[in-house]
Residue, then its C-alpha position, 0 to 999 in steps of 0.5 A: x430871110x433864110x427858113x432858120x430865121x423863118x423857122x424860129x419867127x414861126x415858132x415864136x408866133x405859135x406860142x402864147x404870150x405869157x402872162x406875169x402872174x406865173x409866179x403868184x400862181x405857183x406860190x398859190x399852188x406851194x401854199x395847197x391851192x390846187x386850182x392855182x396848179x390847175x391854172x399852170x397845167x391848162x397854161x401849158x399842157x399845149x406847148x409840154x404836149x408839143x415839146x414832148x410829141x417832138x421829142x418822141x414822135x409818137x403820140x401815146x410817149x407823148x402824153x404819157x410823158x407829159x402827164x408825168x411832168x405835171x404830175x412829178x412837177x406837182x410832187x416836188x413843187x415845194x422843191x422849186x426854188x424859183x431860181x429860174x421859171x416855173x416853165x423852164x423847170x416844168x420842160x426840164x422834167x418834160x424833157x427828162x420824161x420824154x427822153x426816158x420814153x424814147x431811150x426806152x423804145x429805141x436803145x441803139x437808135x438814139x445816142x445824146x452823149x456821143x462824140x461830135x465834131x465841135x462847131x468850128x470844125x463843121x464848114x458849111x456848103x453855100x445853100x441857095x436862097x429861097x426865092x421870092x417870097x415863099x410866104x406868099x404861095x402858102x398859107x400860113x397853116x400849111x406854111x407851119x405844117x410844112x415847117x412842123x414836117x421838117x422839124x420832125x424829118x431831123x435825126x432825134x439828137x439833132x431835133x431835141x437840141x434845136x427844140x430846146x434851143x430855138x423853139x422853147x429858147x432855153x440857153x446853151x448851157x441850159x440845154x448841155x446841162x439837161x442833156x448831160x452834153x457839153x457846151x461845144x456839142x450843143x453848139x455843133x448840133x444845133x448848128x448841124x440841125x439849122x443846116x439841115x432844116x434849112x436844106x430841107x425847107x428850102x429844096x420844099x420851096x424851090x421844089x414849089x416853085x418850079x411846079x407853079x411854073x410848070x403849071x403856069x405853063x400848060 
């Protein structure tokens, strides 16, 4: 298993299943019952935190974007029309709120509309595989830890795509819209932010590797 597919199982298994009553939830909630609200808000302030945190990498952005989700999303909930998931509408304002506060901070160091090469014009070079079993000689904490680590090494533009794209699994479309990017674009970039990923964790664990087996030699 190559560390994208791993970084995807990973992702996937630190979430929380959902439970099907979102829907009876936020109708609760558009009826006045703001304890239905209270229940989506402890439902997923974790995973908005996370996104948001991802997003900025900076702790107070975070939850200050964060706070301005819940609390916009409470503000034009009578607005939502259930045309997709609450939770999908929620990262959308999330995501928004977010990229406002690092547009904010660093102005000429983050760019999403820019010109990129599309996905068909990239060539990637062969990367090597891992090795045996990488799961192994971690544990899984330290294992996620590491994954977190590289995920936030990826240039902003690139980690807000494969965030959106493969951790919260919005659609391609879906993520060229809320980033205001076409559909070749999204592609290009997640494309770009695997590889990178993949480069990064897999040099980490060859790296680990050759240290068990220079320390087995001693």
């Amino acid at each position: 298993m190559n560390p994208t597919d791993r970084a995807r199982m990973q992702a996937t298994a630190s979430r929380t299943a959902l439970p099907d009553d979102e829907a009876s939830l936020v109708a609760a909630a558009k009826s006045g019952d703001l304890r239905s609200f209270e229940t989506l808000v402890h439902r997923y302030e974790g995973r908005i935190y996370r996104l948001t945190y991802n997003i900025t990498q900076n702790r107070e952005d975070a939850e200050d974007s964060t706070q301005e989700a819940f609390l916009k999303a409470y503000q034009h909930l009578q607005g939502f029309q259930g045309e997709s998931r609450f939770y999908t509408w929620l990262v959308r304002i999330a995501v928004n709120e977010a990229l406002m506060k690092l547009r904010r901070r660093r102005p000429q160091e983050v760019s999403l509309d820019e010109s990129i090469q599309t996905a068909d014009d990239l060539v990637p070079r062969e990367i090597e595989d891992w090795g045996p079993k990488p799961d192994e000689r971690f544990e899984q904490s330290e294992l996620q830890g590491i994954l977190a680590r590289s995920i936030a090494q990826l240039d902003p533009a690139y980690r807000i795509v494969f965030q959106l794209r493969d951790i919260e699994e919005l659609s391609t479309e879906e993520t060229a819209q809320l980033l205001g990017l076409s559909i070749p674009a999204v592609k290009s970039r997640l494309l770009r932010a695997r590889l990178k990923l993949r480069q990064s964790l897999d040099r980490f664990f060859r790296g680990g590797a050759r240290s068990e087996l220079q320390g087995s030699e001693l």
